[in-house]
Structures are given as C-alpha cells and as structure tokens.
C-alpha positions as CSV (number, residue, x, y, z in Angstrom):
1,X,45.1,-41.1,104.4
2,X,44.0,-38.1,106.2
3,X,45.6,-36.7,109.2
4,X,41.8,-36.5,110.7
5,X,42.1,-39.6,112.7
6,X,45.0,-38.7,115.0
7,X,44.3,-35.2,115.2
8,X,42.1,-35.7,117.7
9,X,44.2,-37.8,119.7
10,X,46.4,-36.7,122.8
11,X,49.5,-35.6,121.7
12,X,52.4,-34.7,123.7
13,X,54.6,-31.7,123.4
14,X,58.0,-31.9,121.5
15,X,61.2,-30.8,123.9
16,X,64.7,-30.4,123.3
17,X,67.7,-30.8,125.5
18,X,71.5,-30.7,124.8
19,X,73.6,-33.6,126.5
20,X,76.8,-33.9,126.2
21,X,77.3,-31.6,123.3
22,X,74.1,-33.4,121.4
23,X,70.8,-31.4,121.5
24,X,68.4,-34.6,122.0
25,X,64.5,-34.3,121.2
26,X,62.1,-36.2,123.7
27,X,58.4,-36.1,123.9
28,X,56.7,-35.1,127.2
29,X,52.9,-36.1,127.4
30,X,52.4,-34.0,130.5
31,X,51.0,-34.8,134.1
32,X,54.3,-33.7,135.7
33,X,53.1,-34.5,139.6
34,X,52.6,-37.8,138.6
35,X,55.1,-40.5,139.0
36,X,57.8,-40.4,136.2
37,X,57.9,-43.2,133.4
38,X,61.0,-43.1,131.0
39,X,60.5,-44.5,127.5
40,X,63.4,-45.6,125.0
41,X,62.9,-47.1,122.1
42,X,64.4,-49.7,119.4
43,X,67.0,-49.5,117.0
44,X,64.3,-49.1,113.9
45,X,62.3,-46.9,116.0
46,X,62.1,-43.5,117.4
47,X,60.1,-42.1,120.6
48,X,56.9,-42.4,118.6
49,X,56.8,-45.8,119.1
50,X,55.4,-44.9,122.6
51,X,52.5,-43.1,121.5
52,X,49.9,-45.6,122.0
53,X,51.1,-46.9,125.2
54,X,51.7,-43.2,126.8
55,X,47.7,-42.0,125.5
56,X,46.7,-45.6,127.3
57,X,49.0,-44.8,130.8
58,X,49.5,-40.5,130.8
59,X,46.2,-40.2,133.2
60,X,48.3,-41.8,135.9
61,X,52.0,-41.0,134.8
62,X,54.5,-38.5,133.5
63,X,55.5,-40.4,130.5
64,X,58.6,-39.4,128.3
65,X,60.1,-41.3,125.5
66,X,63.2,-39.9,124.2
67,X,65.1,-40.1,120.7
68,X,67.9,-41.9,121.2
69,X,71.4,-39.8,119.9
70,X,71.6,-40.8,115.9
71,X,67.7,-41.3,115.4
72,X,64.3,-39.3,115.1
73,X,65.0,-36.1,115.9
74,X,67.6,-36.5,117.9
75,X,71.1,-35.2,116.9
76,X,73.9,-37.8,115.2
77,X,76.8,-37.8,116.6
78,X,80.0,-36.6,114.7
79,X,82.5,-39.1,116.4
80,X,80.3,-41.9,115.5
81,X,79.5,-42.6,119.5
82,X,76.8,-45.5,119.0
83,X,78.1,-47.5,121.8
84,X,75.3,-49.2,124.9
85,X,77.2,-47.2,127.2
86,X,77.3,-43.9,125.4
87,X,73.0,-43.9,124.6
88,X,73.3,-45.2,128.3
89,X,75.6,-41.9,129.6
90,X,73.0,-40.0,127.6
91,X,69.7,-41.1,129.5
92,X,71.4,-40.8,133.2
93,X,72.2,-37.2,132.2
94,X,68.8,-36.6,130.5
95,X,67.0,-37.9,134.1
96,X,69.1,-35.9,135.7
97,X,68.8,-32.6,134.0
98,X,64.9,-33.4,134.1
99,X,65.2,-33.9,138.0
100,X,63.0,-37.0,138.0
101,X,64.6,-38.4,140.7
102,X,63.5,-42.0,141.2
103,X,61.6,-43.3,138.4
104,X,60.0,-46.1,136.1
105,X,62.3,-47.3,133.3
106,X,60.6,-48.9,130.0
107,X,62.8,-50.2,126.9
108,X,62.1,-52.1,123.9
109,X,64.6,-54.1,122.0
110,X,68.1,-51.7,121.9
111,X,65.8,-49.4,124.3
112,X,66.1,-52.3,126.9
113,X,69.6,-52.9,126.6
114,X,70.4,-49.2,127.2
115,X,68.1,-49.4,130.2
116,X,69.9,-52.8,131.4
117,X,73.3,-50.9,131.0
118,X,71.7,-47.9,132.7
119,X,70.9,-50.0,135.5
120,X,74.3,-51.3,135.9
121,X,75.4,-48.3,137.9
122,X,71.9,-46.6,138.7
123,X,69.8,-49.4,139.9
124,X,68.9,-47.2,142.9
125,X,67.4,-44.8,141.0
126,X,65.0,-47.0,139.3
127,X,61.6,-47.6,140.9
128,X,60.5,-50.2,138.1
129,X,62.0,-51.4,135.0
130,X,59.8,-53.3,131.9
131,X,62.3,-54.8,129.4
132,X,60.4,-55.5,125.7
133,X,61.8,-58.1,124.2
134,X,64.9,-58.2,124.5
135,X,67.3,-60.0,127.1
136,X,71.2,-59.3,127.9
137,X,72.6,-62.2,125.0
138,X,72.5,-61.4,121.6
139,X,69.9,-63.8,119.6
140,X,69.3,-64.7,116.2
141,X,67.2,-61.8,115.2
142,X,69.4,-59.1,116.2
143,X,71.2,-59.9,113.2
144,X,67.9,-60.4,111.1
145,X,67.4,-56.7,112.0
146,X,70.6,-55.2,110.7
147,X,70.8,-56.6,107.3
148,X,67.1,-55.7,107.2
149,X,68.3,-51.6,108.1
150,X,70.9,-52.3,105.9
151,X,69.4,-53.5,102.6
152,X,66.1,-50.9,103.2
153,X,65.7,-48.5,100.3
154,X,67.4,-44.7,101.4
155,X,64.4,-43.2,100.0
156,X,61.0,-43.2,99.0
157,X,59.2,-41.3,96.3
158,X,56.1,-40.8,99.1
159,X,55.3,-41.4,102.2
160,X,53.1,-43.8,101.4
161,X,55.4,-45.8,99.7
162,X,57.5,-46.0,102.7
163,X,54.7,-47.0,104.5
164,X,54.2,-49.9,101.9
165,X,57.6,-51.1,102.5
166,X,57.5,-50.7,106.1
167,X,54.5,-53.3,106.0
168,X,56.2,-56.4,103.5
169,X,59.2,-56.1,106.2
170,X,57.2,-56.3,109.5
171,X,54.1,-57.7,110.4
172,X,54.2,-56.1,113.8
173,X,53.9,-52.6,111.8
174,X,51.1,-54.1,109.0
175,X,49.0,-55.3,112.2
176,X,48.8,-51.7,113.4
177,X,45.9,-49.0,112.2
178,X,46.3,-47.0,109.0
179,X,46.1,-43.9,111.3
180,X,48.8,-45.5,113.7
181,X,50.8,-46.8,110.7
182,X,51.3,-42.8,109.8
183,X,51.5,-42.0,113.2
184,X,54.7,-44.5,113.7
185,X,55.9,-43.7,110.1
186,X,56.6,-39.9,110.8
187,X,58.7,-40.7,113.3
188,X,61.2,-42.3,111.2
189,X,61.1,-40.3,107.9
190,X,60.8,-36.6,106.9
191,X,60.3,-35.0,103.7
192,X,64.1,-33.9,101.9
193,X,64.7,-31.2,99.7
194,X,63.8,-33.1,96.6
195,X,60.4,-34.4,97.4
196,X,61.4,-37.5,98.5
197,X,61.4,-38.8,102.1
198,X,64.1,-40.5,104.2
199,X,64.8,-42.0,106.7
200,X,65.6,-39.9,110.7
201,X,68.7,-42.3,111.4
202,X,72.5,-41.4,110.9
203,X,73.5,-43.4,107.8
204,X,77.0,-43.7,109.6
205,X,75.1,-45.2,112.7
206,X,73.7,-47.6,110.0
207,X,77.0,-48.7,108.3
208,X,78.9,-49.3,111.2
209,X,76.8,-51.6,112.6
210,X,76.4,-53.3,108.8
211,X,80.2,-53.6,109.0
212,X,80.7,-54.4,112.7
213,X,77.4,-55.8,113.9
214,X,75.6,-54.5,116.8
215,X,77.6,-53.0,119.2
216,X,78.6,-55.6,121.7
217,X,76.7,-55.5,125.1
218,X,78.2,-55.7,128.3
219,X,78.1,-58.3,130.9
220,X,74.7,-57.9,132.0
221,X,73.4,-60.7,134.2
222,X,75.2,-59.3,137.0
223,X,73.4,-56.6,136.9
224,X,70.7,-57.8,136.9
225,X,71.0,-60.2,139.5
226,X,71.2,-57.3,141.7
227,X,68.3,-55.3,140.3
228,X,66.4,-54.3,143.8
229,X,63.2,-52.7,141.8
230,X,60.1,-54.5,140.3
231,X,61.1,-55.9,136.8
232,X,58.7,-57.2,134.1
233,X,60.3,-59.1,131.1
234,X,57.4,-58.5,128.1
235,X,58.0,-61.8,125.9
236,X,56.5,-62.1,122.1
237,X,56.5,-65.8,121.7
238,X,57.1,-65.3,118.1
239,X,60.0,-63.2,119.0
240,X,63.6,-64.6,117.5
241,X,65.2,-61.4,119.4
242,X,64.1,-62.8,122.6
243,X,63.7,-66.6,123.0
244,X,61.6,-68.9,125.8
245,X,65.0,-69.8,127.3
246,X,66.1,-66.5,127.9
247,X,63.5,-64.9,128.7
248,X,62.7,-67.3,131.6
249,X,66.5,-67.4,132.6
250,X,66.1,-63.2,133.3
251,X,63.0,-63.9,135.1
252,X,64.7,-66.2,137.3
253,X,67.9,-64.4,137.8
254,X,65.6,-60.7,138.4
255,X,65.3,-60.4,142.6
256,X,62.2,-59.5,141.9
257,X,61.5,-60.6,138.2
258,X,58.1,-61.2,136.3
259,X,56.9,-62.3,132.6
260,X,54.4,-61.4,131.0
261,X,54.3,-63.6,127.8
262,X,52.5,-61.7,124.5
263,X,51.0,-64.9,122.4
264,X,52.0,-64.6,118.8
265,X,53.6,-61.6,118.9
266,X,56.9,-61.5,117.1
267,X,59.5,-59.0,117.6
268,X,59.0,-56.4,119.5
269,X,55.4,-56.0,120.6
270,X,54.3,-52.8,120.4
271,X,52.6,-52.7,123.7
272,X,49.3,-51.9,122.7
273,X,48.1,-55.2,122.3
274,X,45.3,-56.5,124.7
275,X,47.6,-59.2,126.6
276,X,50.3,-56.2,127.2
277,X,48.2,-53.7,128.3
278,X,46.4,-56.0,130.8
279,X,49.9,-57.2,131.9
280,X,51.2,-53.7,132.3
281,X,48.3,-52.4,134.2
282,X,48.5,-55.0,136.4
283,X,52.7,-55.1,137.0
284,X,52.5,-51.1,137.3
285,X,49.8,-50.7,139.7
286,X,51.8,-52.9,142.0
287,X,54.6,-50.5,141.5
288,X,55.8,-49.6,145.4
289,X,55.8,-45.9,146.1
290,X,59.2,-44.1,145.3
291,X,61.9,-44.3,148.7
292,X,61.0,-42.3,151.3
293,X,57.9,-40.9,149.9
C-alpha cells in the first residue's frame, strides 16, 4: 500500500511539550481562533486515532489530540506513573501551558476516564465534554482488552504484518480503509533498529496493568452529577466496555446529559461512522458560547 492516498489529506503539525519532567507529543490541526477541542485517546491507541474526526471538524475548531504519557510518541515514564490521575495532572497542565482557557473535552475508552477524572476538579473549565464508550464502572471488556495487549506479539517482521494482526484482533480496525488502516497503524508502531517494527507503548505500562489490572478509577458519579457543561455519552451497542445500563445511568445522572447510540458498533467507535458524525455535528453545534464571551 502506497502512501499516495493520505498524502493528500489534511495533516496536522506534530508539537512537543514537556510536563512535569515528560516531554509529551500532541498533534495540532490548526485554526487557532477557533474554539478549542481537546482529544485523548484509548489505551491501544495513540493521538492518531483522531485523525478522521479532526479532517471532518478542523474547519470549525482547533482540534488537538495528545499522546498520552507511556504511548505514541509521547515519553514513558521512569517511575512507572500510569495512574487516571497522573494522565489526568498531565492534560490540566498541557491546557494550561496551551492557554486554551475554556474548552471542549473528547475521550475515548481510557481517554474518557482521564477526561471524567479531569472533570473532577476542572468542570468549570470545560465547555463540552463527549465520552466514547466508556462510563465511570469498569465492564467486562476492560479486561478483554488487557490480556489482548498482553498476549499481542512485541514485534512484527513488517508493517504489514502488524497491520494483519491488528485486523483478526479488532473488527473496528478491519472495518476501516486500507489507507486509514496505515494511517492508524503508524501511530502505534515504528520501525527498530533491526528491521522489525514495535509497538509505541511502555512495555512496563503494559505489564503492570497484566499484573495488576487497569488502574482502578475513582469515584466518578459524583462528578459527574455535577458536570454543568453539555455532555454527550457516544454508545456502540456492540460495545462490552460500555453496556445499555450504564450508559443510560450517565445519561441520566449528567445535568445536562445526552446519548447518541452507534448501531452495531462494538468497542470503541472510531467516530467516523455516519451515525457519529451526524450525532456530533448536531450535539456540537449546540455547544453554548465559552463564559463571558
């Protein structure tokens, strides 16, 4: 596969900024007078996995989707810091030290739960939050997803054989284009020393949460109940990371909480799906102006 059909595609620049002794990498697709819109991705992903949602939205917003601290290209950290509330610490300094002020938050699976815990003591900053597929309990899939990191091969003799394997384990990946297949690929792998390619993840990050389990989440409904800003729970009804029940529970407990439920979609959709972007354009354009503009 050629890189010819995403060449011509908007891409964004990559920045770097240190937090907290961590150099992070984030991508900024541009349009800074236009209202901020944070991204942060799952646990398998990397700020990549915005890239067709941020070419579909960057007319009308300043999208950035950052790599969280022990993926992409993001730093690991050398104490082993994985917790909610450190990736948490790390995007309210990262807002900060861009001076975004009040902004939209979006995050998928892991990404949502840093953005709930976020939203624990920032709530006032937020002028909009979208949580992907993921609610504050811990379900059934969660658990799917880290024997599945922690059984994956460490290497692959191409990247095309990566890209293979990366299709058997999801079929949210297999449903995508071969040029957005690459696209999402790159993100998670680079090329080592000896030809083979591996995977942009801290293998420490990925062993303690073998051992351990994911890290445990705090108390989150309060927060939530509290929540002041517009707040859009995306549902796959496939999903077995996010179930019916929950999902409506959030919706109910949100001051101002919607759903938007993705038909078929299992864990996590990728946003980019006909149902999500109709549901997005719709929940965003209703998105009040920041305070006191």
């Amino acid at each position: 596969m050629s890189d010819t059909a995403t060449t011509a595609l908007a891409r964004p620049t990559s920045e770097r900024v240190t937090i907290g002794g961590l150099e992070l990498r984030y991508l900024d697709w541009g349009n800074p007078a236009a209202p901020p819109l944070v991204c942060v991705h799952g646990y398998t992903s990397s700020a990549d996995a915005f890239n067709g949602f941020a070419r579909h939205f960057r007319d009308r917003f300043h999208i950035v989707a950052l790599d969280v601290r022990g993926h992409g290209e993001s730093a690991w950290s050398p104490d082993g810091a994985y917790t909610y509330r450190d990736q948490a610490g790390d995007l309210a300094a990262f807002v900060d030290r861009l001076g975004l002020g009040q902004f939209i938050l979006l995050g998928t699976s892991m990404g949502g739960v840093i953005a709930m815990t976020y939203a624990m003591e920032h709530g006032q900053r937020l002028r909009a939050l979208v949580l992907n597929d993921i609610g504050p309990d811990a379900e059934q899939g969660s658990q799917r997803i880290t024997q599945m990191v922690g059984a994956r091969p460490d290497a692959f003799a191409t990247l095309d054989d990566a890209m293979v394997w990366r299709r058997d384990a999801s079929p949210i990946v297999s449903g995508r284009t071969a040029a957005d297949q690459r696209e999402l690929a790159l993100g998670l792998l680079r090329e080592r020393p000896d030809g083979k390619w591996g995977w942009k993840m801290d293998p420490a990050y990925i062993s303690q949460r073998v051992e351990r389990g994911a890290p445990v989440r705090p108390n989150l409904w309060p927060a939530l109940a509290r929540l002041a800003c517009p707040t859009l729970v995306v549902w796959g009804t496939g999903s077995d990371v996010l179930s019916e029940t929950q999902a409506r529970r959030m919706v109910e407990t949100l001051p101002k909480g919607e759903l938007l439920e993705i038909p078929g979609v299992a864990h996590a959709p990728c946003l980019v799906e006909p149902a999500s972007l109709a549901g997005l354009e719709h929940f965003l354009h209703g998105v009040p102006a920041p305070t006191g503009a």
